[in-house]
KOLDREN-202046 format. One line per 4 residues: their letters; for each residue x, y, z of C-alpha. Coordinates in steps of 0.25 Angstrom, whole numbers, plus 5000, padded with zeros to 4 digits. Last residue first. Example, Ala and Ser with C-alpha at 12.3 -4.5 7.8 and 13.67 -1.06 7.14 Angstrom:
// residues 2
SA = 5055:4996:5029 ~ 5049:4982:5031
// end
This chain:
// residues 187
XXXX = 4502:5256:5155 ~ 4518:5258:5150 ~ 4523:5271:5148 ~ 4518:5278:5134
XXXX = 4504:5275:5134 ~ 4499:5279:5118 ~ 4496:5266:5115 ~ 4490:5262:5127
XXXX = 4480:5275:5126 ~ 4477:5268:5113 ~ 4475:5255:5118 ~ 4465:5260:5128
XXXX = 4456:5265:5118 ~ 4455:5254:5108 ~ 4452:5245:5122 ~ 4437:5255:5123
XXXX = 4436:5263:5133 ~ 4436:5277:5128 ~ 4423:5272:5118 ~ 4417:5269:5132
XXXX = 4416:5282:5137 ~ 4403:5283:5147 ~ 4400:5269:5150 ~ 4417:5267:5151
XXXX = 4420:5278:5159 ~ 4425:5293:5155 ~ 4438:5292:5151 ~ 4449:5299:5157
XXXX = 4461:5290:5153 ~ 4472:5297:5159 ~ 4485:5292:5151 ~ 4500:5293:5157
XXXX = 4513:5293:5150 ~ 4506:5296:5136 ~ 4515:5295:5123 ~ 4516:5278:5118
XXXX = 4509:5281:5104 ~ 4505:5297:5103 ~ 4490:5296:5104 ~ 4479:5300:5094
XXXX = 4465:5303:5097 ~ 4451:5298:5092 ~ 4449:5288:5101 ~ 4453:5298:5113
XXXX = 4442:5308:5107 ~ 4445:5324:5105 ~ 4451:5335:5112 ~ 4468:5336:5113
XXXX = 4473:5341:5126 ~ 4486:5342:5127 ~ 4492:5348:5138 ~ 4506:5351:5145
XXXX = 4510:5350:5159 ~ 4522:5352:5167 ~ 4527:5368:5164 ~ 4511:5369:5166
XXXX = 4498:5369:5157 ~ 4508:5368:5143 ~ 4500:5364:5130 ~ 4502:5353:5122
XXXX = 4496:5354:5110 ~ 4487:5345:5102 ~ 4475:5353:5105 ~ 4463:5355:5114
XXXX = 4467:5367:5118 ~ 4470:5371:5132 ~ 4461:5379:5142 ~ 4457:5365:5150
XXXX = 4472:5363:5155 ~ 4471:5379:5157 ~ 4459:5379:5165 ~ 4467:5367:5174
XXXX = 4480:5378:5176 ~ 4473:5389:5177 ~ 4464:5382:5189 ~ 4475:5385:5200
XXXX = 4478:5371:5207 ~ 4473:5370:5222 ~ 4468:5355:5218 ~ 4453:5356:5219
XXXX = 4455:5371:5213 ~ 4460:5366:5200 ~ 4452:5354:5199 ~ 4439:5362:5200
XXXX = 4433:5361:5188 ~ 4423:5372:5184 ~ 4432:5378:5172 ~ 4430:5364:5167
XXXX = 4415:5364:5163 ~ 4415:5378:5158 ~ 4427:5377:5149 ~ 4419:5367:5142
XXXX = 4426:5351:5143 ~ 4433:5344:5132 ~ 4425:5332:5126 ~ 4435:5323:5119
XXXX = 4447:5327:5127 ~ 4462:5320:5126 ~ 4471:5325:5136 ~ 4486:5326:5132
XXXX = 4496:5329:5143 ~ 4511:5332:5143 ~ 4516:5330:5155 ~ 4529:5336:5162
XXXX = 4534:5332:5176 ~ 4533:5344:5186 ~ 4528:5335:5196 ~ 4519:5345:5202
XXXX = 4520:5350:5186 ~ 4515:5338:5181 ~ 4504:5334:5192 ~ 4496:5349:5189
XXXX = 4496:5345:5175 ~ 4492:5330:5178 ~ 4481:5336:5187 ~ 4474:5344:5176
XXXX = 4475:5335:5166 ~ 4468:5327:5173 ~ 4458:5337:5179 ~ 4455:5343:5165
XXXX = 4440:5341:5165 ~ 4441:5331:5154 ~ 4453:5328:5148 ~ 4449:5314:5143
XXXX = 4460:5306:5139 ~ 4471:5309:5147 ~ 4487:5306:5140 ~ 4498:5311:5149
XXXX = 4512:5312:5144 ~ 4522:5314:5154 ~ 4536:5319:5148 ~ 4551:5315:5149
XXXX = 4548:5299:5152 ~ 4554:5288:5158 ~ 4562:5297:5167 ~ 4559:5292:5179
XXXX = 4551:5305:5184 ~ 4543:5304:5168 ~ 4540:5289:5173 ~ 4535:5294:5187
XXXX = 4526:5305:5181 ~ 4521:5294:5170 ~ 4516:5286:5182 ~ 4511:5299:5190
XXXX = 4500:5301:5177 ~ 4494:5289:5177 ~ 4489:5283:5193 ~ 4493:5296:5200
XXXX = 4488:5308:5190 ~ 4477:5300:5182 ~ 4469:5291:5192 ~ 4471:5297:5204
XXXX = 4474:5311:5202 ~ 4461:5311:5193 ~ 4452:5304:5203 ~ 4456:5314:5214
XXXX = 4454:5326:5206 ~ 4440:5320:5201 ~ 4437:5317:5214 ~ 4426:5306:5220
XXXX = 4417:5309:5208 ~ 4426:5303:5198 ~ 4430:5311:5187 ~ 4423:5316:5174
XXXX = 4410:5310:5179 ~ 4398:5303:5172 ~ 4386:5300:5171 ~ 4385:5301:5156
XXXX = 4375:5310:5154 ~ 4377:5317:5168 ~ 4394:5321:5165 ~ 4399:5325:5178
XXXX = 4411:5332:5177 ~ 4421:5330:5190 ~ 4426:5341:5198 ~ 4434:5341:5210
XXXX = 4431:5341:5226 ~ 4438:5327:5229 ~ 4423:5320:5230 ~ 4420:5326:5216
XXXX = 4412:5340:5213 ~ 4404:5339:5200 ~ 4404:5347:5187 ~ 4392:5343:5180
XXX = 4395:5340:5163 ~ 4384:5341:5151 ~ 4391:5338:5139
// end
């Protein structure tokens, strides 16, 4: 697949995709959009419920790992917060070490990049592996209609699909019922 790094408004990456005319993140900040979106509007929810003690464990589902910047940021959010989360990120289309050795979230957010190089070094596997004392991976490579979910497992889901005119088998109502089913706490 052909992919153009690009700078957005914030000073992070994006991946520009010119078949499909489309972006990985919104062009106004990837980091930005991402801690918008995924970290405040999902994944602080299902911190708040672990801190009440309505659940032991965090499990994040994101389907669509992409360039990492997810994932990324919920690792860094666990251990600030030092609540545990197990993460499983589903990838269809895994991106070359060229490509994401390029990305500078690491560096935009004054984080050492061993940390974001390892969330890419990981197998794609059924095991968890440990990234910090906090956070620990799965990242499984294959298509979300094709995947199986634990029933009532995931705390917080990132739905990283690409838009509708680009995607639209990943936006069909079969597809949201089965990321209801496997919702734990309450949509």
């Amino acid at each position: 697949m052909n992919l153009q790094l690009q700078q957005t408004e914030d000073g992070s990456h994006t991946l520009f995709i010119p078949d499909k005319n489309e972006h990985y993140h919104s062009t106004h900040g990837a980091i930005q959009e991402a801690l918008t979106v995924y970290i405040q509007a999902s994944l602080h929810f299902a911190f708040q419920a672990h801190r009440e003690g309505q659940i032991p464990i965090v499990r994040v589902l994101e389907m669509g790992f992409g360039t990492g910047l997810n994932t990324f940021l919920t690792a860094l959010e666990a251990q600030k917060a030092q609540i545990p989360v197990e993460y499983t990120s589903i990838e269809a289309y895994p991106l070359e070490k060229g490509i994401w050795e390029r990305l500078n979230y690491a560096a935009c957010l004054q984080q050492p990049a061993e940390e974001f190089q390892q969330l890419h070094l990981q197998p794609f596997d059924s095991n968890m592996h440990r990234i910090n004392p906090f956070f620990r991976l799965r990242k499984t490579k294959g298509l979300l209609q094709e995947t199986e979910l634990p029933a009532k497992h995931f705390h917080a889901i990132y739905y990283d699909a690409f838009a509708p005119s680009v995607q639209p088998e990943l936006w069909q109502t079969g597809i949201f019922q089965k990321l209801r089913q496997a919702a734990a706490l309450p949509c």
